[in-house]
C-alpha positions, 0 to 999 in steps of 0.5 A: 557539513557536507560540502554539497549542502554548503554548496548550496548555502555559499555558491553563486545562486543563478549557476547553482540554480541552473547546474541543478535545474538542467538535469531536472528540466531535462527529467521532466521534458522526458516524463511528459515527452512519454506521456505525450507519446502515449497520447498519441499512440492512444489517439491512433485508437479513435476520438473515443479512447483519446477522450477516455483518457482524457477524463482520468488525466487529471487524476493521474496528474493529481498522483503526479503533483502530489507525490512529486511537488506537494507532498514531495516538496514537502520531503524535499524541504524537511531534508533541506532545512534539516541539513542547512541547520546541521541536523544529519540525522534528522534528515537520514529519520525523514526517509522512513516517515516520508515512505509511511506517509506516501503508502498511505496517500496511496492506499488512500486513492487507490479505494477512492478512485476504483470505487467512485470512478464510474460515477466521477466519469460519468459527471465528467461527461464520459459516456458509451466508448470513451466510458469504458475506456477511462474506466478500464484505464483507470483502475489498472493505473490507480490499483498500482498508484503506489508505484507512483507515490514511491518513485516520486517520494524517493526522486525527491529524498534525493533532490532534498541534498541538491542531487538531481543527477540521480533522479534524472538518470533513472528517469531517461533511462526508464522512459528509453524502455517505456516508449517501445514496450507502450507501443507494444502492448497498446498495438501487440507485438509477435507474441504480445497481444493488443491491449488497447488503452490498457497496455499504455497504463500497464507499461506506465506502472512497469516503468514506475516499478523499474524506477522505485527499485533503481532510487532505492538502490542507489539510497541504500548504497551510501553514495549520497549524503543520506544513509537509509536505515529504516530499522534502525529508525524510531518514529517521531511526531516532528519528523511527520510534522515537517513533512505534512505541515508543507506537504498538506498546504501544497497537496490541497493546492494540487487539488485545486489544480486538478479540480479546475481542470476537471470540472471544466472538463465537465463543462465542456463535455457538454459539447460532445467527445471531440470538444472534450478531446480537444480540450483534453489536448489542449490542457496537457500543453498546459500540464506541460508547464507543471513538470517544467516549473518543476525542473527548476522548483525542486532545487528552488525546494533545496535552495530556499530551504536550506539556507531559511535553515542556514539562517539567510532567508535574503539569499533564499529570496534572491534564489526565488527570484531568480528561478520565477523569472526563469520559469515565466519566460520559458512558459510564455514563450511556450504559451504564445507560439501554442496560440499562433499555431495551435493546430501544429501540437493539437494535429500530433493527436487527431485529425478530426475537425470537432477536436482541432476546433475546439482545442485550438480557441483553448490555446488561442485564449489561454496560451498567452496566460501560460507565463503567469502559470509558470511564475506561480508554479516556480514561486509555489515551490519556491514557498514549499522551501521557505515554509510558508504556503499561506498565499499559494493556497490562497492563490489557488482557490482563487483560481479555481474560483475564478475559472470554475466558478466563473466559467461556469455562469458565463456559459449558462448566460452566453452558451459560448464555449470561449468564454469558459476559456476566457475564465480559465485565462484570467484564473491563471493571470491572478494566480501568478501576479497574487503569489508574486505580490505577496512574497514581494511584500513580504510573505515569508519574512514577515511571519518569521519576524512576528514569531521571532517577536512572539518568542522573544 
């Protein structure tokens, strides 16, 4: 066994998870510190470009969660438990099955997106200049989505073996040459004309590219545990198997995540583009908790999967435990400074009274619920490892239950925006409290034993 896998198996878990977690925490801070950056160049562009963007975030977000944590995951756990259990060559085979499958979902979602974009906006409440924008924002960043699913796929063969440092190299170093080459192109520079919106998205798939190329350098240089032989590889059933069996269950809770907020993205956009704006603010504070939960779950993946493949589901468990409690102090603390001074993050993107007034009711009500996101997300994760997705999922159609379903009558009997937010509010406290009470009852375990039993 490779002495990083035992690492993993034998170590400390609370310094094993931190030393794993930092240079992650640090990968995704800088991800959303350029997507953020790029919302505010786009903000400087008018209420009507930073709406448009707004409408096609949670569908750049989906590609994001579902490249990189759903379907991700699911690569990241399937190397885990194969290396725990000493099956080599097993995880060096799920690197091409892993690139097959992420060119598909690719493929898949760049037809979906540029054909059924228009209409999809339009419900969303998209109209006039914020219409246009999110269109042409959209089919340039979804025409090069496989550039995304990739970079993300890649990122995490890598951090299936416990290395984070690679991925969050290649990372900082593409978003030091993402911010002033977005900034560029969306204002024009000497010889480079402005192109508006559509420049932050070009650069957006520029950097993604860049990155694609340095992680598979790296992969086949043979520096890592795994080695990259594509041709050499044969194409195996169980292989796909590992990868979808958790990537499916995790992607259908990306979706809802996504669905949630964008249907109530339709909801509010009722009330016009500054609500829709400011509401689109105020989430990406709450996508930020997505990328945060994800520094610390894709070594929860290769923790907790690889020693449920070690045979030590108690260490995987303590592992969990520890990397959930990390997460809910970190988002609540995020979440309950955003509701004492909203319009300090909401005045970063625009000025008008519409969008700060609306945003800052979302982050009043919501915010104070952030820690029970980030305890679900973290545990989300953590279950990709063990392989079991039973109640995350169940989680998550609660939530979008709650939130959606609820938000929406609440309006239609009250015609007050806040209580939408209110819903979305208790959407995220049942989410985190139902995931964390089921693996304390014994999720994971209990459906191991009963298949141990059945075995026997």
């Amino acid at each position: 066994m490779d002495p990083r896998t035992r690492q993993l198996i034998e170590a400390p878990i609370a310094p094993t998870l931190l030393r794993l977690a930092i240079p992650n925490v640090i990968t995704t801070i800088v991800q959303v510190s350029t997507g953020l950056i790029e919302t505010y160049f786009i903000g400087k562009l008018g209420t009507d470009a930073l709406a448009g963007v707004a409408l096609v975030f949670p569908g750049i977000m989906l590609m994001q969660m579902m490249s990189a944590g759903a379907m991700g995951g699911g690569v990241s756990s399937a190397i885990a438990r194969a290396l725990g259990a000493g099956r080599r060559e097993d995880a060096n085979a799920t690197i091409l099955h892993a690139l097959i499958i992420a060119t598909g979902f690719a493929v898949f979602f760049s037809a979906t997106a540029i054909t059924f974009g228009p209409a999809l906006y339009t419900i969303l409440g998209g109209r006039g200049a914020s219409l246009a924008v999110a269109l042409t924002y959209s089919n340039i960043v979804f025409a090069g989505v496989i550039l995304v699913w990739l970079f993300n796929t890649l990122s995490n063969v890598i951090r299936g073996t416990g290395n984070t440092f690679v991925p969050a190299v290649v990372t900082i170093a593409g978003a030091a040459l993402l911010v002033p080459f977005s900034a560029a192109l969306i204002f024009g520079f000497h010889a480079i004309p402005a192109l508006g919106a559509a420049g932050g998205a070009v650069a957006l798939l520029a950097y993604y590219g860049l990155g694609t190329l340095a992680l598979a350098a790296y992969l086949w240089s043979g520096r890592g545990v795994l080695r990259a032989n594509l041709l050499e590889t044969w194409l195996r059933w169980p292989l796909f198997r590992d990868i979808l069996r958790i990537g499916l269950l995790a992607s259908l809770t990306s979706v809802m995540t996504n669905v949630t907020i964008g249907l109530t993205t339709g909801v509010v956009g009722a009330f016009g583009p500054a609500a829709i704006a400011g509401f689109g603010v105020g989430t990406r504070l709450e996508y930020l908790l997505i990328p945060l939960a994800s520094g610390f779950g894709a070594p929860l993946v290769a923790l907790v999967g690889t020693n449920f493949g070690a045979g030590k589901p108690e260490r995987a468990l303590r592992a969990a435990w520890i990397g959930g409690w990390i997460c809910f102090a970190v988002s609540e603390t995020i979440g309950v400074a955003a509701a004492l001074f909203p319009a300090a993050w909401l005045s970063l993107f625009d000025s008008d009274p519409g969008m700060i007034e609306a945003g800052s009711a979302y982050l009043r009500i919501v915010g104070p619920f952030y820690g029970f996101f980030g305890l679900g997300m973290a545990l989300y994760f953590a279950s990709q490892g063990a392989g079991a997705l039973k109640w995350p999922l169940i989680a998550g159609v609660s939530r979008m239950v709650i939130a959606v379903g609820g938000g929406y009558l609440l309006l239609h009997w009250t015609g007050n925006l806040l209580f939408v937010y209110a819903a979305l509010a208790l959407g995220l406290a049942t989410m985190g409290a139902m995931i964390a009470l089921a693996i304390k009852g014994g999720a994971w375990t209990r459906g191991r034993n009963d298949r141990g039993a059945k075995a026997g």
